[in-house]
PAMAR-335219 format. One record per residue (C-alpha): residue number from 1; x, z, y. Coordinates in pm, 1 decimal, padded with zeros to 6 digits. Layout:
// PAMAR-335219
+-----+----------+----------+----------+
!  nr !       xx !       zz !       yy !
+-----+----------+----------+----------+
! NUM !        X !        Z !        Y !
...
+-----+----------+----------+----------+
END
This chain:
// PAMAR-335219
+-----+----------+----------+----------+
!  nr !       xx !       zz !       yy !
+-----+----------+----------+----------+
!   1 !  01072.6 !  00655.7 ! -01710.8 !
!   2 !  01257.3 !  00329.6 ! -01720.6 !
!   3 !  01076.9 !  00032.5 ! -01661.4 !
!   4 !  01039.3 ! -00273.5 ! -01844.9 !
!   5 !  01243.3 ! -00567.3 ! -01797.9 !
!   6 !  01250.9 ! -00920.7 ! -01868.6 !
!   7 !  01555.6 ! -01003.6 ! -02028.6 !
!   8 !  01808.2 ! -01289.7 ! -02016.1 !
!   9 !  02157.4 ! -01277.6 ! -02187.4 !
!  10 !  02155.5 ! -00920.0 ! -02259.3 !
!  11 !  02114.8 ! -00795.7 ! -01857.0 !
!  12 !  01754.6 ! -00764.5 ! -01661.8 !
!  13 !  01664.2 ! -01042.9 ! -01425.4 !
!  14 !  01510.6 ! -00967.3 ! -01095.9 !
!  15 !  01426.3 ! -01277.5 ! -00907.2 !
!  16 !  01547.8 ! -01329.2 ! -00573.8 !
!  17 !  01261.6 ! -01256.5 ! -00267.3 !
!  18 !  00995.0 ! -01524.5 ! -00181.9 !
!  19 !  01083.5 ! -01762.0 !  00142.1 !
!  20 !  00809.2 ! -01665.4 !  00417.6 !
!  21 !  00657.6 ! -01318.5 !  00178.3 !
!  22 !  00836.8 ! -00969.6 !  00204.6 !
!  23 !  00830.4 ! -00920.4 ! -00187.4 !
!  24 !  00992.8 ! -00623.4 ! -00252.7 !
!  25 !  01251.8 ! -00620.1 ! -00503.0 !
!  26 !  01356.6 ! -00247.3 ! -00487.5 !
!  27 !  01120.9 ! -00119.9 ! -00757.3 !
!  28 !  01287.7 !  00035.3 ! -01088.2 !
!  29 !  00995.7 !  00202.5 ! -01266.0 !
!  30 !  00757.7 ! -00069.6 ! -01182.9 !
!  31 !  00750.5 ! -00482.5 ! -01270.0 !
!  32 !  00518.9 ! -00722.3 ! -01218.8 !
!  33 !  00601.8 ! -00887.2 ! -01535.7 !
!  34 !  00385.4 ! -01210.6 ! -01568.9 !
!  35 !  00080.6 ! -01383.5 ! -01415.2 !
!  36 ! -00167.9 ! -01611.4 ! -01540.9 !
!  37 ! -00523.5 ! -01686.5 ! -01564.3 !
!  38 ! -00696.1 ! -01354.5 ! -01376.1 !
!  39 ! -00473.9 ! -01107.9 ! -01468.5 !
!  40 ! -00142.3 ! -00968.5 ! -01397.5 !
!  41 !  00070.2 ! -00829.5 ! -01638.2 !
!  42 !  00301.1 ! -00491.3 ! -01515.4 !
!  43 !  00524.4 ! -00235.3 ! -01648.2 !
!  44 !  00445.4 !  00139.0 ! -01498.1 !
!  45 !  00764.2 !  00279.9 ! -01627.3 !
!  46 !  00746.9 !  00271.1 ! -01997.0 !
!  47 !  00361.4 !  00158.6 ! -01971.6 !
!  48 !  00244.6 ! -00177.0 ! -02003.6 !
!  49 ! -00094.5 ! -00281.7 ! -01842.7 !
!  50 ! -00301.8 ! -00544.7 ! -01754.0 !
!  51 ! -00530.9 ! -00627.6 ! -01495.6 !
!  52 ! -00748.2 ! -00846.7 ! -01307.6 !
!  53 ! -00658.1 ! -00996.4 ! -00971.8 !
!  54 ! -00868.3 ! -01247.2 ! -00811.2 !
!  55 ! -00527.9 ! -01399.8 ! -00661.5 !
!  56 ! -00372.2 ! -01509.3 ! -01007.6 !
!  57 ! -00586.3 ! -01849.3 ! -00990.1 !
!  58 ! -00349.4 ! -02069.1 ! -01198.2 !
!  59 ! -00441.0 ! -02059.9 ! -01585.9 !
!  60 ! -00037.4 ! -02129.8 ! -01690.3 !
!  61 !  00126.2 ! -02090.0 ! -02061.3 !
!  62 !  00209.7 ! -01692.6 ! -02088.6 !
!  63 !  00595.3 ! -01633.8 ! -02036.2 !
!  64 !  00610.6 ! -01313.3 ! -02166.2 !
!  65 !  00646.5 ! -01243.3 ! -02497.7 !
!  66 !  00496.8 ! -00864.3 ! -02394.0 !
!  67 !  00127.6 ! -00944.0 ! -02338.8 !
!  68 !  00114.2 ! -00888.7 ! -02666.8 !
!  69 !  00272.2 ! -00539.9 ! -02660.6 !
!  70 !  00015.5 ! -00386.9 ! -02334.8 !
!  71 ! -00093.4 ! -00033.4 ! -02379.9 !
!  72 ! -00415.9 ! -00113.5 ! -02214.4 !
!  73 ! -00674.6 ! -00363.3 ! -02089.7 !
!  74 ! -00920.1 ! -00428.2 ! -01788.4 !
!  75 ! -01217.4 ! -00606.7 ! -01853.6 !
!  76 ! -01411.9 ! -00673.7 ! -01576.2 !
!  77 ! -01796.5 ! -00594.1 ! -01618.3 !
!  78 ! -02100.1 ! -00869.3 ! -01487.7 !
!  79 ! -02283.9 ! -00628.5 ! -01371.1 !
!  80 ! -01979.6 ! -00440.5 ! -01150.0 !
!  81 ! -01707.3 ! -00240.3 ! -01229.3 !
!  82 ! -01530.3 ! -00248.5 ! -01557.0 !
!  83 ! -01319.9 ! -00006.0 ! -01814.8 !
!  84 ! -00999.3 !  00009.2 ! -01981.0 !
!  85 ! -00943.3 ! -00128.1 ! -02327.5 !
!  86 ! -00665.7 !  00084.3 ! -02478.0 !
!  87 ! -00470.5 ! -00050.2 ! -02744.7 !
!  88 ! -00156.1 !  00175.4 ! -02815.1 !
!  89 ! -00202.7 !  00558.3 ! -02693.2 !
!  90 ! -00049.2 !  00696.6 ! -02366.1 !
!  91 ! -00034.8 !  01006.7 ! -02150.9 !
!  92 ! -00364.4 !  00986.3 ! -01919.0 !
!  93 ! -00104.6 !  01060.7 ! -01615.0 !
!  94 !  00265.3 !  01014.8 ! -01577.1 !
!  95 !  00524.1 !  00946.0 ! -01313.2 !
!  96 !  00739.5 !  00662.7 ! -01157.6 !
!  97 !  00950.4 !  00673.0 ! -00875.5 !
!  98 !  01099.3 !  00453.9 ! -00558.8 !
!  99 !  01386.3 !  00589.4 ! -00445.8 !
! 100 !  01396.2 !  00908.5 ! -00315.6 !
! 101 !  01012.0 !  00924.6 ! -00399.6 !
! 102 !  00764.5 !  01058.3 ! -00672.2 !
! 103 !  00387.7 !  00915.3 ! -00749.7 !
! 104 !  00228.7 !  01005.7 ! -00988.4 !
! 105 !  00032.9 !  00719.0 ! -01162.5 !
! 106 ! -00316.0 !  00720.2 ! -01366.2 !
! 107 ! -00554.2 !  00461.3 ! -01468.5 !
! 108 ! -00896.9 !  00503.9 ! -01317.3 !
! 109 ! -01260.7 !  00331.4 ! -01408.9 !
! 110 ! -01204.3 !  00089.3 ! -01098.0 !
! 111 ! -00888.8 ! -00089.4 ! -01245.7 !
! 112 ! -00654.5 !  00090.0 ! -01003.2 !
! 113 ! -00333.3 !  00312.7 ! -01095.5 !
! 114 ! -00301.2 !  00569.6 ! -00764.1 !
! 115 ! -00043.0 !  00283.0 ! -00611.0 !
! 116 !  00006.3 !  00000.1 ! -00381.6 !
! 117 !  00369.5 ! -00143.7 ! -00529.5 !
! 118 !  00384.1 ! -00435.7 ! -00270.5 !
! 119 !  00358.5 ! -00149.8 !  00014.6 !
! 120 !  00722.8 ! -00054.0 ! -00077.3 !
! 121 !  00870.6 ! -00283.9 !  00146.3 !
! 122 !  00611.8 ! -00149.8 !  00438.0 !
! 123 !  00741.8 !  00175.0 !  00340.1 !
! 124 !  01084.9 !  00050.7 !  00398.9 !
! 125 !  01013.0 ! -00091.6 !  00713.9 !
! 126 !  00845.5 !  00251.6 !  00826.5 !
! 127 !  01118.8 !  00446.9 !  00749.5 !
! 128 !  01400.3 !  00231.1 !  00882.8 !
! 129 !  01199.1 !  00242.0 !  01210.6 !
! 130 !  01197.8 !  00628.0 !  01208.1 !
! 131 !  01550.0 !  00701.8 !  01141.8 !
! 132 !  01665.6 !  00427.9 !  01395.3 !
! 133 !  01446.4 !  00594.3 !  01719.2 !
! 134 !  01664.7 !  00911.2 !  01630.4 !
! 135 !  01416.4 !  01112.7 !  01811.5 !
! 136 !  01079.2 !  01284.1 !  01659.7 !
! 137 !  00808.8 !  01080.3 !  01577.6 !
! 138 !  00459.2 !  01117.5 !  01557.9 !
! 139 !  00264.2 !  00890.2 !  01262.3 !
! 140 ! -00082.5 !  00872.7 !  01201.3 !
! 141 ! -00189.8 !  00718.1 !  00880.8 !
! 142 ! -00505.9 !  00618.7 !  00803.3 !
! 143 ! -00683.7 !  00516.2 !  00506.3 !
! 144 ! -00375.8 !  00681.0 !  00341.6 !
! 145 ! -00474.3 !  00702.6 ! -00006.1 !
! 146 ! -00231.6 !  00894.5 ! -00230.7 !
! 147 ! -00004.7 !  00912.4 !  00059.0 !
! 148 !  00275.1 !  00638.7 !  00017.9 !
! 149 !  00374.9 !  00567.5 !  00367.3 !
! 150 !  00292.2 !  00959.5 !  00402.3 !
! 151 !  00586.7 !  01011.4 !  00209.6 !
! 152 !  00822.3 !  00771.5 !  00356.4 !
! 153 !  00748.7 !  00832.9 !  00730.3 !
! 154 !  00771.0 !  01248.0 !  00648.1 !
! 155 !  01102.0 !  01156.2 !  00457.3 !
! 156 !  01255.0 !  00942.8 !  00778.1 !
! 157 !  01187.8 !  01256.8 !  00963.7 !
! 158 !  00861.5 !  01215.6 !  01112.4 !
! 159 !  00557.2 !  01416.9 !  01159.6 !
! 160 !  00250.8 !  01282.7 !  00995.3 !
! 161 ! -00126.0 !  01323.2 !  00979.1 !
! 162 ! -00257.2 !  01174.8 !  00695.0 !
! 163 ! -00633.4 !  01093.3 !  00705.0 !
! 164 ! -00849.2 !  00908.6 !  00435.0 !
! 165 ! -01256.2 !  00942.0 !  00340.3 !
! 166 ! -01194.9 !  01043.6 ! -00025.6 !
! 167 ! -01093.2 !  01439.0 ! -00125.2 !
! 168 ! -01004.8 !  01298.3 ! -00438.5 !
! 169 ! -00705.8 !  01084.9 ! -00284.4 !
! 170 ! -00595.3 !  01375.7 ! -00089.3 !
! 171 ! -00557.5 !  01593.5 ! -00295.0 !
! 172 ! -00367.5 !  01321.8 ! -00524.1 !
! 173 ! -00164.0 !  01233.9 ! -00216.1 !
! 174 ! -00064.2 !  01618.0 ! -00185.9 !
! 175 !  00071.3 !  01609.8 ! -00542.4 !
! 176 !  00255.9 !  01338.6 ! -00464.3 !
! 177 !  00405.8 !  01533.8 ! -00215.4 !
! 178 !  00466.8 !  01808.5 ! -00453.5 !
! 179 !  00638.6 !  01604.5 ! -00705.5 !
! 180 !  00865.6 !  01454.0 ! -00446.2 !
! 181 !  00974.6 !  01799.8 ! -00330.5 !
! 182 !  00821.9 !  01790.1 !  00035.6 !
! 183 !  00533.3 !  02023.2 ! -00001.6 !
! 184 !  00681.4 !  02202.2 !  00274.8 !
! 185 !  00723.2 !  01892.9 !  00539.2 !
! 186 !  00501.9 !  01845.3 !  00814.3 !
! 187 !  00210.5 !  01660.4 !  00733.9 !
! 188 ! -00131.7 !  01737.9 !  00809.7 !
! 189 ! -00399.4 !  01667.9 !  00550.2 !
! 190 ! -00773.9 !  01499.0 !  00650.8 !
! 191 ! -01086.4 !  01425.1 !  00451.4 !
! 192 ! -01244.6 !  01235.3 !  00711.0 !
! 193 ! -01382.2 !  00908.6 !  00810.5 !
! 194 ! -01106.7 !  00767.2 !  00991.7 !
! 195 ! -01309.6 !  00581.5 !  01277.7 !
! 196 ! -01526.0 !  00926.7 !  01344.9 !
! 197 ! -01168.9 !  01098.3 !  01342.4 !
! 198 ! -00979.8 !  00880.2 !  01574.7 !
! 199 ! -01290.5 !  00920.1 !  01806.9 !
! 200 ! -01205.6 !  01280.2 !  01806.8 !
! 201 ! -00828.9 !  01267.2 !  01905.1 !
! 202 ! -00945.5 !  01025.8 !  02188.9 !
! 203 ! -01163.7 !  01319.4 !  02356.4 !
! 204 ! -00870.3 !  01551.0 !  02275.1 !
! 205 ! -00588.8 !  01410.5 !  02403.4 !
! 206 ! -00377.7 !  01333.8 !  02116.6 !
! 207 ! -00100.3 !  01061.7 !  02090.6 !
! 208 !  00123.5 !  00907.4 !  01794.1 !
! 209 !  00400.3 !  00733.8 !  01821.9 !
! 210 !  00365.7 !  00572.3 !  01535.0 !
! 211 !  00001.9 !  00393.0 !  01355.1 !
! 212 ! -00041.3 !  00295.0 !  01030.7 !
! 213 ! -00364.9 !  00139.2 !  00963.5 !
! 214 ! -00458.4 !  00072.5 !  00567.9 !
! 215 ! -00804.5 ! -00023.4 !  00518.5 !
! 216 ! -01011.7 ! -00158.4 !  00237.4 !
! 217 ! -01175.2 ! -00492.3 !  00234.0 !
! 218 ! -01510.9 ! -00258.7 !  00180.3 !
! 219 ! -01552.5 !  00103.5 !  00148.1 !
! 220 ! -01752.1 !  00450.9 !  00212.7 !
! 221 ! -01733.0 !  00773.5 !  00417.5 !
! 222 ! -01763.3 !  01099.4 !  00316.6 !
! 223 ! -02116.2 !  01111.8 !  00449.3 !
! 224 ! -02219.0 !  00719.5 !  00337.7 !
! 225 ! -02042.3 !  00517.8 !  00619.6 !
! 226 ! -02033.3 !  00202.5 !  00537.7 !
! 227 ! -01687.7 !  00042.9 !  00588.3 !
! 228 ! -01622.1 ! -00365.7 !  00594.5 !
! 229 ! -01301.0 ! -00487.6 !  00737.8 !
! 230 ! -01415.0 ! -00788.3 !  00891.9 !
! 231 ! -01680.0 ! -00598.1 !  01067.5 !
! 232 ! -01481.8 ! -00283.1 !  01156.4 !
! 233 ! -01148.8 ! -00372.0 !  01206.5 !
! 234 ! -01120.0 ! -00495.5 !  01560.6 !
! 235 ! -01337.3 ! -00119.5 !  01664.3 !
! 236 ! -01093.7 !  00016.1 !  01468.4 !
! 237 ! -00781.1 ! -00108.9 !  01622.2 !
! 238 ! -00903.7 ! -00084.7 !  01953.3 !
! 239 ! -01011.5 !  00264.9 !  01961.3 !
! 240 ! -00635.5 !  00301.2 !  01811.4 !
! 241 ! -00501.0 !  00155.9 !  02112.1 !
! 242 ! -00592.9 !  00461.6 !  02265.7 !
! 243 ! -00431.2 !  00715.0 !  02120.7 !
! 244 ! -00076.5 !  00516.4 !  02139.5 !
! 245 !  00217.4 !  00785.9 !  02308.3 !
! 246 !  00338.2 !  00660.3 !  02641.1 !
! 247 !  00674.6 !  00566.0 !  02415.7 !
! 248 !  00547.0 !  00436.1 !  02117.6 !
! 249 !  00725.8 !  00290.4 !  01793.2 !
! 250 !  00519.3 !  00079.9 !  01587.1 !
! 251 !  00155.2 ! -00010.7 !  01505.3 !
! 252 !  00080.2 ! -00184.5 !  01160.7 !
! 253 ! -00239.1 ! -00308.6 !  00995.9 !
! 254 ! -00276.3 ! -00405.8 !  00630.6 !
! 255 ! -00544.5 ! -00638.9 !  00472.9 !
! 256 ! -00669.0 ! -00720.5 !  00144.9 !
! 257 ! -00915.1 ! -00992.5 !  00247.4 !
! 258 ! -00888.2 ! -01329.1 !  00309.9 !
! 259 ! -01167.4 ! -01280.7 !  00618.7 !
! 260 ! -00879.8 ! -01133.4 !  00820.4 !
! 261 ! -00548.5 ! -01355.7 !  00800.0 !
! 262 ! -00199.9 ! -01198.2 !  00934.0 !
! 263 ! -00307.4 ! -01456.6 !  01223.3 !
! 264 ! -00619.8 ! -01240.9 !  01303.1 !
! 265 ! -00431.7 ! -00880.8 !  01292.2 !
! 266 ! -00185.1 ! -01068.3 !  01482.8 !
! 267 ! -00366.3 ! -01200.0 !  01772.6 !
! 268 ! -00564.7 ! -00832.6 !  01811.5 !
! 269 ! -00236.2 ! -00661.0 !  01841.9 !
! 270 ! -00107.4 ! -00905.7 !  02092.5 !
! 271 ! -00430.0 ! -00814.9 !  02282.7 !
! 272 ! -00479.2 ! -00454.2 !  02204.3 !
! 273 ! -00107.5 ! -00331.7 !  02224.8 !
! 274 !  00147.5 ! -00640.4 !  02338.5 !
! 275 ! -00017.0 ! -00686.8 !  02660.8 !
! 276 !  00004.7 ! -00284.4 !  02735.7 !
! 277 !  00355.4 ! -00169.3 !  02561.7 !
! 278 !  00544.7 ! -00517.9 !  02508.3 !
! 279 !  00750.1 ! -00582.4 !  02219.8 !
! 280 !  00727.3 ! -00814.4 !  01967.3 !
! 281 !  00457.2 ! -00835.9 !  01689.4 !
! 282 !  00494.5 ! -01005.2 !  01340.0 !
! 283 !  00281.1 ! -01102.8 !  01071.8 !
! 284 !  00297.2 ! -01215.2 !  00729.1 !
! 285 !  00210.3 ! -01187.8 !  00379.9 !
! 286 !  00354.1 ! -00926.3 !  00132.9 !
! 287 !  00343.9 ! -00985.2 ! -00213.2 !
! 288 !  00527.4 ! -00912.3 ! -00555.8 !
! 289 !  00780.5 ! -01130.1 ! -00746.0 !
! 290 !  00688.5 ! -01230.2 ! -01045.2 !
! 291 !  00953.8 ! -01193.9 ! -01298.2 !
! 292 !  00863.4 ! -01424.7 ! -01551.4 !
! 293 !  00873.3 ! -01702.8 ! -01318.4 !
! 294 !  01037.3 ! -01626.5 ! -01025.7 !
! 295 !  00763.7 ! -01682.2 ! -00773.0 !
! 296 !  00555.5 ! -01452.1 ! -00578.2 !
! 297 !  00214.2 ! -01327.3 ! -00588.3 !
! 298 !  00042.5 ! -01263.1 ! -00275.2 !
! 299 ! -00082.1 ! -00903.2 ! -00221.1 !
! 300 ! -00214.8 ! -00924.0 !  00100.2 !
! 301 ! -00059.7 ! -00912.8 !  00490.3 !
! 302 !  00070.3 ! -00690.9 !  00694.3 !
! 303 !  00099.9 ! -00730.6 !  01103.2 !
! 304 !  00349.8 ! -00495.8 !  01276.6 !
! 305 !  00406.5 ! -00456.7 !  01655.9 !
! 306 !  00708.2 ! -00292.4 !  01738.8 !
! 307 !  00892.8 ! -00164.3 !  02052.2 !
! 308 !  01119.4 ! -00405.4 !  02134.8 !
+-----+----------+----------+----------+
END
């Protein structure tokens, strides 16, 4: 599918990246068109959505002529949750990709499409990192939804277990896989709660080179555990400090919640992983540019240490 652009003389404009946000510009099949007043307006190839986010504060004049033109609406509901609005039919499920790689992308009844766009440029990072060591490399990703940075560490050449609460994601995650052509690469696939399965690998011994650690603001096990970032994350990160290899690459932590700032994430990997390995951790926000306007909206924050 080919995305939708804003156009200026004829050619499609794609703002220059954000001073002090990693705002990834890469993205073909997917836009983030135009911002305003709660929502965020996007182009999913040849789909046009819209939907809340609690970051789009500003109530400015609508840039975009295509508001008017969106296949589908998310209202919101007072009493939690929400549902689509659909205003010109589309397939329930289609595809977009990034790159080299295939998602496939579906509305579902909690305003989300099966993707992360502003983790592209973590994906980047990821894979850059892999292909440099030019030796093999042992990821663990957790809370790996439908298997994004799954698919760009097993691309670089890595060997990945991929670990998240929900079946449902999994199994999405493995048709990701499928449509990108790398059924057959080495990734291990787990329907567990990732804090109960990281306590496992301690008692067994196993290492990763490599930790990716995307967590939800709030969330539930497979068996009802109750997940909150601000109260889990620090257990979290330190029971991942011990199943780091003895030559590690990188450990990164994403949040979606203003309770944990890049500062936060920061300061427990100096702790947790600096003061052990070395190397240099980094934080910051990631975000997508908007194209009507040229500015950025912020998606949440990453923090990376890496082997120096």
């Amino acid at each position: 599918m080919q995305a939708v652009h804003i156009k200026e003389k004829g050619r499609a404009v794609f703002p220059p990246p954000v001073k002090d946000m990693r705002a990834d510009n890469k993205w073909q099949d997917y836009k983030l068109i135009d911002a305003t007043d709660g929502f965020r307006l996007e182009s999913w190839g040849d789909v046009i959505l819209v939907r809340p986010d609690p970051q789009v504060v500003w109530k400015l004049p609508q840039k975009s002529p295509l508001w008017d033109k969106a296949h589908a609406v998310y209202h919101r509901s007072s009493a939690g949750g929400g549902q689509w609005e659909y205003k010109k039919s589309f397939a329930p499920q289609w595809t977009i990709d990034y790159e080299d790689l295939k998602f496939k992308v579906s509305p579902t009844g909690f305003k989300h499409t099966g993707l992360f766009p502003e983790q592209a440029t973590n994906w980047d990072e990821y894979k850059r990192l892999i292909t440099a060591a030019n030796r093999p490399i042992n990821v663990l990703n957790l809370f790996s939804y439908t298997g994004g940075a799954t698919l760009a560490c097993a691309k670089a050449g890595a060997k990945v277990c991929h670990v998240d609460a929900s079946k449902g994601m999994v199994q999405w995650a493995r048709e990701n896989a499928a449509l990108s052509g790398m059924s057959d690469y080495p990734i291990r696939w787990i329907v567990d709660d990732c804090i109960k399965f990281v306590q496992r690998e301690i008692r067994r011994g196993n290492k990763y080179d490599g930790i990716i650690m995307d967590p939800p603001s709030y969330g539930r096990g497979p068996n009802g555990e109750v997940w909150k970032l601000e109260d889990n994350i620090y257990q979290l990160m330190e029971l991942c400090s011990q199943i780091i290899s003895d030559d590690p690459l990188f450990v990164a932590v994403n949040s979606y919640t203003t309770g944990v700032s890049p500062s936060s994430m920061e300061y427990m990997l100096n702790a947790l992983v600096k003061t052990k390995y070395g190397g240099v951790v980094t934080a910051d926000e990631i975000g997508l540019t908007v194209q009507a306007t040229g500015s950025a909206l912020a998606c949440g924050s990453t923090a990376f240490w890496k082997k120096a």
